[in-house]
VEXNUVO-393042 format. One record per residue (C-alpha): y, x, z. Coordinates in steps of 0.25 Angstrom, whole numbers, padded with zeros to 4 digits, always signed. Layout:
<recs>
YXZ;...
</recs>
This chain:
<recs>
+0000+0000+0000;+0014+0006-0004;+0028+0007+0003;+0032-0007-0005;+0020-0014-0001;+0020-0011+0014;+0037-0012+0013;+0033-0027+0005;+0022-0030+0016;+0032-0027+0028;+0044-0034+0024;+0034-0048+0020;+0028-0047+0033;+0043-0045+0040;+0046-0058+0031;+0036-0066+0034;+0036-0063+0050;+0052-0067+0049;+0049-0081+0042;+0038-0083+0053;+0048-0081+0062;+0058-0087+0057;+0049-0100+0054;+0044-0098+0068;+0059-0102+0074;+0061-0112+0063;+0048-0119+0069;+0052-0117+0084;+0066-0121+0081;+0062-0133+0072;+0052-0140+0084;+0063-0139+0093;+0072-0146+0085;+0062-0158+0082;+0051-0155+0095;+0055-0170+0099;+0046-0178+0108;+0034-0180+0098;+0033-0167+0094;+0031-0162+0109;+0023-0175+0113;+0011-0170+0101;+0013-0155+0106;+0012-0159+0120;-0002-0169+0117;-0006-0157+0107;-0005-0146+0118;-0005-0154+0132;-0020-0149+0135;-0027-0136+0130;-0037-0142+0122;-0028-0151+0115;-0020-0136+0113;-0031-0131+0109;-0034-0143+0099;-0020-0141+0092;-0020-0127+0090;-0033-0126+0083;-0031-0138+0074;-0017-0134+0071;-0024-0120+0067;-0035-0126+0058;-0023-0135+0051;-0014-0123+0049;-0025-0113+0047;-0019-0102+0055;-0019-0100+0069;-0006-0093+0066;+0001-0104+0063;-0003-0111+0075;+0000-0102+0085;+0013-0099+0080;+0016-0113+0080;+0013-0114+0094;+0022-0102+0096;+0031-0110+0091;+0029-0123+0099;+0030-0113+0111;+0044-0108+0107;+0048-0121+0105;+0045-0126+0120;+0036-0138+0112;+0021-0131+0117;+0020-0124+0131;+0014-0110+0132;+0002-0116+0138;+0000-0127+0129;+0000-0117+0118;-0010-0109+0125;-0021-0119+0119;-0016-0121+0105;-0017-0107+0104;-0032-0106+0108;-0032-0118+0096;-0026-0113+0087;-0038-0099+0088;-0047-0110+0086;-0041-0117+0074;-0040-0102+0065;-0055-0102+0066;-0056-0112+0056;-0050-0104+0046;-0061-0094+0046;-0070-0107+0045;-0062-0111+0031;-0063-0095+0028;-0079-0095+0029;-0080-0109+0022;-0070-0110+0011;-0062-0095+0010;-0048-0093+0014;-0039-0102+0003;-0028-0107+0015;-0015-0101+0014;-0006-0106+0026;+0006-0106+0019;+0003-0115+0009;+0007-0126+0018;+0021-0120+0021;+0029-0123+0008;+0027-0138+0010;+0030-0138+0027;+0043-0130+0024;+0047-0140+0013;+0041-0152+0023;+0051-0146+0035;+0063-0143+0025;+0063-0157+0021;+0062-0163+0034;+0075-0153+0039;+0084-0157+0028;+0083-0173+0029;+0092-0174+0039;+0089-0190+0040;+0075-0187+0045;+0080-0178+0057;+0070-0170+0057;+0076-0156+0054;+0069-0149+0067;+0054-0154+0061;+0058-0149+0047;+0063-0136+0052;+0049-0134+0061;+0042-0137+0047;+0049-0128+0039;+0047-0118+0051;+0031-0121+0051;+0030-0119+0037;+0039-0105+0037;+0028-0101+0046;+0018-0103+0038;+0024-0097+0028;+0027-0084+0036;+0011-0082+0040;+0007-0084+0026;+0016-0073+0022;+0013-0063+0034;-0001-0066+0029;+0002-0061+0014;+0010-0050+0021;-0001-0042+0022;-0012-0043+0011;-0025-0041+0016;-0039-0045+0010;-0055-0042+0011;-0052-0031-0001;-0042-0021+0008;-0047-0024+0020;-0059-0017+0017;-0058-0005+0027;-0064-0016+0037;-0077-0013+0032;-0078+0002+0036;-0069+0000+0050;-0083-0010+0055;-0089+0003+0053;-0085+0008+0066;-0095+0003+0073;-0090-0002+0088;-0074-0001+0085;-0077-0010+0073;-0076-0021+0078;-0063-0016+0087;-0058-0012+0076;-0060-0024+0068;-0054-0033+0077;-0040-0024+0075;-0040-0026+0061;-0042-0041+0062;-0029-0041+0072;-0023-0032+0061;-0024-0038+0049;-0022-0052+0054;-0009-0048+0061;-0005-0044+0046;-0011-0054+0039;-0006-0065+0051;-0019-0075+0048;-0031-0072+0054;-0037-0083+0043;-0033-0072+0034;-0041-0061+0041;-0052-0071+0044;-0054-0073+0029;-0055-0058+0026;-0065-0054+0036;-0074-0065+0030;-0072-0062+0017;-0076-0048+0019;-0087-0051+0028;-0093-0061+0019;-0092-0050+0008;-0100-0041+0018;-0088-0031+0021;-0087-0033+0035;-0099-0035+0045;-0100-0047+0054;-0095-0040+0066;-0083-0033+0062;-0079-0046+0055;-0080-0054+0068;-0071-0044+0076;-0060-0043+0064;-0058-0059+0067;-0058-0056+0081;-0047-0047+0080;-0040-0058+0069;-0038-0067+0081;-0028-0056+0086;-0020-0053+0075;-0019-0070+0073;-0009-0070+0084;+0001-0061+0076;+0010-0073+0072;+0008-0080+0086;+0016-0067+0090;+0026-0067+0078;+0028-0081+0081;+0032-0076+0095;+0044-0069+0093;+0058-0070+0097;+0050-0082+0104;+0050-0090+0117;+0044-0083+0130;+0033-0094+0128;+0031-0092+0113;+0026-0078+0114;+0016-0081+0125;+0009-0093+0117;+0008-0079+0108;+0005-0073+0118;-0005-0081+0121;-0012-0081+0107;-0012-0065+0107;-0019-0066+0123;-0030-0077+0116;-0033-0071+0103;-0032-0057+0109;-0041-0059+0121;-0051-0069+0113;-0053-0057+0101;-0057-0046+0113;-0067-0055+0119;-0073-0057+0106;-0073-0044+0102;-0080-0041+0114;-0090-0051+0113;-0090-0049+0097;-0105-0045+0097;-0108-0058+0105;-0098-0066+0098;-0103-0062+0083;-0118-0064+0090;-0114-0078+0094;-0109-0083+0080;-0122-0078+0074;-0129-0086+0083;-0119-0097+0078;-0118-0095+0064;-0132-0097+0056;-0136-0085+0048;-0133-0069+0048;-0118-0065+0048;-0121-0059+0036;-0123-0071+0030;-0113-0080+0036;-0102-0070+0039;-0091-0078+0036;-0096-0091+0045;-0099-0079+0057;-0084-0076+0055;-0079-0088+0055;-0089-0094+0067;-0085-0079+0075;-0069-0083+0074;-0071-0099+0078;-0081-0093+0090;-0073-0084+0096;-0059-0092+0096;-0067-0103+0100;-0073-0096+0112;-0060-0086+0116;-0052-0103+0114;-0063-0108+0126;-0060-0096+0133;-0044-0096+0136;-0044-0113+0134;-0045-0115+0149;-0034-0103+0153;-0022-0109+0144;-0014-0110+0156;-0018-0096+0161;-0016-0089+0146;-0002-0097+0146;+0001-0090+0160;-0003-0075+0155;+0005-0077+0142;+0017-0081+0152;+0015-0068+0162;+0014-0059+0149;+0027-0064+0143;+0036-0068+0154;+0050-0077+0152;+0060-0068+0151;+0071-0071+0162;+0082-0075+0152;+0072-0085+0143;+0072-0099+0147;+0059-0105+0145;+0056-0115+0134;+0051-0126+0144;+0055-0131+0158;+0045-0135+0167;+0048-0141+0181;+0040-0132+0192;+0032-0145+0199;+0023-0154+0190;+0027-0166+0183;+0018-0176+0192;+0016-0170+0205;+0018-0179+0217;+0025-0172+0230;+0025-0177+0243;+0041-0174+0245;+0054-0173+0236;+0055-0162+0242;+0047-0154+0231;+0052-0158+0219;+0066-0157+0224;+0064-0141+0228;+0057-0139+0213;+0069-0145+0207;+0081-0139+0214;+0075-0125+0210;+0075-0131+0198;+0089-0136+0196;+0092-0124+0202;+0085-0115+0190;+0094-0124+0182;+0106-0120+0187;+0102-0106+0186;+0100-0109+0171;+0113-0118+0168;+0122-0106+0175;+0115-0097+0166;+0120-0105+0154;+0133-0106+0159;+0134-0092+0161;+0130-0088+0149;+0140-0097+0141;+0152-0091+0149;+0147-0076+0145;+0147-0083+0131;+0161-0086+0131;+0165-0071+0131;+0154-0067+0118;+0151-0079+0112;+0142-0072+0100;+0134-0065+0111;+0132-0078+0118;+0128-0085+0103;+0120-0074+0099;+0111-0072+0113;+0114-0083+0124;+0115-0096+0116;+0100-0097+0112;+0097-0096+0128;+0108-0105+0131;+0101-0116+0123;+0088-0112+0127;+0091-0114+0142;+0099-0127+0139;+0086-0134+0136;+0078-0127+0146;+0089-0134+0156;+0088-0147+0150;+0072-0147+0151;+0076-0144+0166;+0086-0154+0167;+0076-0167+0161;+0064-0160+0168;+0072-0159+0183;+0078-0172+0181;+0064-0178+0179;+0060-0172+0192;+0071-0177+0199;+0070-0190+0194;+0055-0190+0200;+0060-0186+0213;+0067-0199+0213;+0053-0205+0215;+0048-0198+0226;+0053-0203+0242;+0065-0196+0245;+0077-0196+0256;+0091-0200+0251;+0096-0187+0250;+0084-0182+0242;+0087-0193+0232;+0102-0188+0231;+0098-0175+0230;+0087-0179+0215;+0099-0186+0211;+0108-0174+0213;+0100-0165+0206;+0097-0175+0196;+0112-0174+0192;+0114-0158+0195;+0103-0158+0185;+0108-0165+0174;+0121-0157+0176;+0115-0144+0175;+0109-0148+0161;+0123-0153+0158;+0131-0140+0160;+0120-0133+0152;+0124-0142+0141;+0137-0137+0144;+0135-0124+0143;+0127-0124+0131;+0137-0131+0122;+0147-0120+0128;+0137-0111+0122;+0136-0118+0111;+0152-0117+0109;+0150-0103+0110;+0140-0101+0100;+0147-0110+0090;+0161-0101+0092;+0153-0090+0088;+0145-0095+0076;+0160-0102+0070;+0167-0089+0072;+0178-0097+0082;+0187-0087+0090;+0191-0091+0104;+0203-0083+0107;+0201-0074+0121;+0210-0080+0128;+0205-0092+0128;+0190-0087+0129;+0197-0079+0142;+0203-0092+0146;+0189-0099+0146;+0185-0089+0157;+0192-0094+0168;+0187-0109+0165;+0173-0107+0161;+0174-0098+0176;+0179-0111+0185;+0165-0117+0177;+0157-0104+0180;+0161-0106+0195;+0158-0122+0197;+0145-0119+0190;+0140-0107+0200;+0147-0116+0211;+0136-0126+0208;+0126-0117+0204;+0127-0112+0217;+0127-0124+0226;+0114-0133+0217;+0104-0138+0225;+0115-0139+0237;+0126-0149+0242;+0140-0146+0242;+0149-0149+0250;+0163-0155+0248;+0171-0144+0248;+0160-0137+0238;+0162-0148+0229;+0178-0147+0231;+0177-0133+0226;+0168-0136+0212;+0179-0148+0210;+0192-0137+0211;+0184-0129+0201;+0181-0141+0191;+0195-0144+0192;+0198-0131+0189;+0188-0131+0176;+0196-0144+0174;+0209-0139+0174;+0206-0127+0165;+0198-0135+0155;+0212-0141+0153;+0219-0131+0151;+0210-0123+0142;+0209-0136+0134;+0223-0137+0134;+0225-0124+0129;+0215-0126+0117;+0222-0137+0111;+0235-0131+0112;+0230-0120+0103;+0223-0130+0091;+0236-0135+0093;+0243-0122+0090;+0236-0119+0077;+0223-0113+0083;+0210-0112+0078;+0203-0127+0079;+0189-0124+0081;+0191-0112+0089;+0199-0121+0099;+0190-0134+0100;+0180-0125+0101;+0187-0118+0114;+0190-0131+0118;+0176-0138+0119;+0171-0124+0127;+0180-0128+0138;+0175-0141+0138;+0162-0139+0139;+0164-0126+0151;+0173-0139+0157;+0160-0149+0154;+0150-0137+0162;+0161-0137+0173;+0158-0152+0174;+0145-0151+0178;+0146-0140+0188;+0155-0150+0194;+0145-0162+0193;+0135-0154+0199;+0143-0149+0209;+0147-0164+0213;+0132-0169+0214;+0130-0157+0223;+0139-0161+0232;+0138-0169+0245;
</recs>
């Protein structure tokens, strides 16, 4: 192979990785925008138990014809928040299960399916359904034309890298090594199907060449032992630049596929022994339905293995790859279960005023980050924006799931005050969530001044300091003092600095019109206008909270 081929062969495989990628996102993004209720409702029933998981993966897998596919649209699903780590754990073990058939349909009828073929027709499906904006469904067409580009991309990471029985035939003389053969072996099949990126692909090969008497029935075995491994290449590639719980369900099927191919290479001798037993006539005879019986068999056996220990597999992916401090997680879950029935309301209560106290921890944080936006807006578009909208919805999980809890308590026998005390938190609550919004659509101000180009001259962004301070203050003032009571003079002091956010919203208003008034730049100045409305709006809620605090 030349310099032009191996420069053609890199830049086609860097191509086809960045259209998976990019139909990856296109995917992940298009779900979210259409994930309404029955989309999670068929995942939830899909995925509720393991077998049912396990039931899905593998008929999706036989339908698409590659476990591939699959198990980077469960990557997908994961990213997306629609599937949990552990109810992908199952689908995954399917989805082992489903690729088997191929090597059936290999044995039976030859290897004619090409997995792009179905793509052209998916793209044109989803493109259709995003430009008729009557049928609102632009978030389902865009997931289409996603699924379809990713189908697209595997079939041309396949082509990337030519391979067939004719120059692959240094196999035969590497089974001549005698015990390392079959070591050996199984790291060519995790090569070559990590290049080829379809272990159908390499599944074919072997059985072509051992039908035509190239390869022994041993060595065989063990190169599609070592194709499970290199399967999970685009499970990985899927991965990237993905969620913390995205990379452990890939995690999760490099731990099965890796930990099932060394136990059956360990037990090759009585694992080949077993399908002879299974399989009428010699292997010589029957190579290619040994082959393909050895691949169902030992999926099948390592799937029966890990199926009870989905949990457990979900909890070692979790301790490998740990949340990172600053990454929100996709999905809140309240610490105490939905149904359980406590004596007191006493428990709940203590649960749930850490709760609200996490909350706050996270709305300050927004807040924060916004202020510090104000002084580099392109910095704060570029880096702090997508965390800001990531942890927005994160605290509006918290807020339905912590009003739900609340609203339970009402149910339970309670004292006077512990009834004042739900409905306080009820409202503190919903104003947390509030001046999330707040801060949000601040940022959101600020990411739009820098995308339009619009100039806020310094002294007004200096005079914005001061004002967005008296709000910073109220904020910590409350922050401080949730979960507590105060008292009047507490409550007298947060009203002297409401008045005083009051007073300079006013005058910065004032000063804003004056200026369009004066010839200045109109969108420059309604856009100044509206950030002091909405810093005003987040003071309001401080105040609010403050007031329901109080005694």
């Amino acid at each position: 192979m030349n310099a032009q081929s191996i420069l053609s062969m890199i830049f086609h495989f860097a191509g086809s990785l960045s259209v998976l990628l990019f139909g990856m996102k296109f995917l992940s993004e298009g779900i979210q925008k259409s994930a309404g209720e029955g989309l999670q409702k068929a995942l939830s029933f899909m995925t509720k138990n393991r077998f049912l998981g396990l039931f899905t993966g593998c008929l999706l897998t036989m339908l698409v014809q590659s476990s591939g596919a699959t198990t980077v649209m469960v990557v997908s699903f994961v990213n997306a928040g629609l599937v949990s780590l552990e109810q992908s754990v199952a689908v995954i073990l399917g989805a082992n299960i489903g690729t088997t058939v191929t090597a059936w349909i290999v044995s039976l009828f030859g290897f004619d399916f090409k997995i792009s073929s179905i793509a052209i027709p998916i793209f044109a499906l989803g493109y259709l359904l995003s430009i008729f904006k009557r049928l609102k469904k632009e978030g389902l067409g865009q997931s289409i034309m996603g699924f379809s580009l990713m189908f697209v991309a595997l079939g041309w990471l396949s082509d990337a890298v030519s391979l067939n029985s004719g120059n692959m035939g240094f196999l035969s003389t590497i089974q001549n090594f005698g015990l390392w053969s079959s070591v050996l072996a199984v790291f060519v099949g995790i090569g070559v199907t990590a290049l080829l990126h379809s272990s159908s692909a390499v599944t074919a090969i072997v059985i072509t060449m051992a039908y035509n008497g190239i390869l022994s029935w041993n060595f065989s075995a063990a190169l599609v032992v070592g194709s499970n491994i290199g399967s999970t290449i685009d499970s990985i590639m899927a991965a990237f630049g993905s969620k913390t719980n995205a990379r452990r369900a890939a995690l999760v099927h490099v731990l099965f596929n890796t930990v099932t191919a060394i136990l059956a290479l360990i037990f090759l001798g009585q694992l080949t022994a077993l399908v002879d037993c299974i399989v009428p006539g010699k292997p010589e005879q029957t190579i290619t339905y040994h082959i393909a019986m050895l691949h169902t068999l030992f999926n099948l056996l390592g799937t029966l293995l890990f199926l009870p220990f989905t949990n457990q597999v979900a909890l070692l992916a979790k301790t490998i790859i740990k949340e990172k401090k600053e990454e929100v997680p996709e999905v809140y879950e309240f610490p105490l279960p939905e149904h359980a029935v406590y004596e007191s309301i006493a428990i709940p209560l203590v649960a749930i005023k850490s709760e609200i106290k996490k909350m706050a921890d996270m709305t300050v944080e927004m807040f924060d980050s916004v202020q510090s936006g104000l002084s580099d807006s392109k910095t704060f578009s570029e880096k702090v924006y997508p965390g800001l909208l990531q942890r927005e919805s994160y605290l509006d999980q918290m807020h339905e799931k912590i009003t739900m809890r609340l609203l339970k308590c009402q149910h339970y026998t309670a004292s006077d005050s512990q009834v004042d005390s739900v409905n306080v938190m009820i409202a503190v609550v919903s104003e947390l969530e509030e001046l999330s919004d707040h801060s949000l659509a601040l940022g959101m101000s600020l990411v739009r001044m820098e995308e339009k180009k619009l100039v806020i001259p310094q002294e007004d962004k200096d005079a914005l300091i001061p004002y967005i301070e008296l709000v910073r203050q109220l904020l910590y003032f409350v922050y401080r003092h949730i979960g507590d009571t105060l008292t009047a003079e507490q409550h007298e002091f947060a009203k002297s600095l409401e008045d005083q956010i009051d007073s300079e919203r006013k005058r910065l208003k004032k000063l804003g019109r004056s200026r369009l008034e004066t010839g200045g730049n109109v969108k420059s100045e309604l856009l100044y206008i509206d950030i002091v409305r909405k810093i005003e709006k987040a003071g309001d809620n401080c105040f609010a909270i403050a007031s329901r605090l109080t005694s």
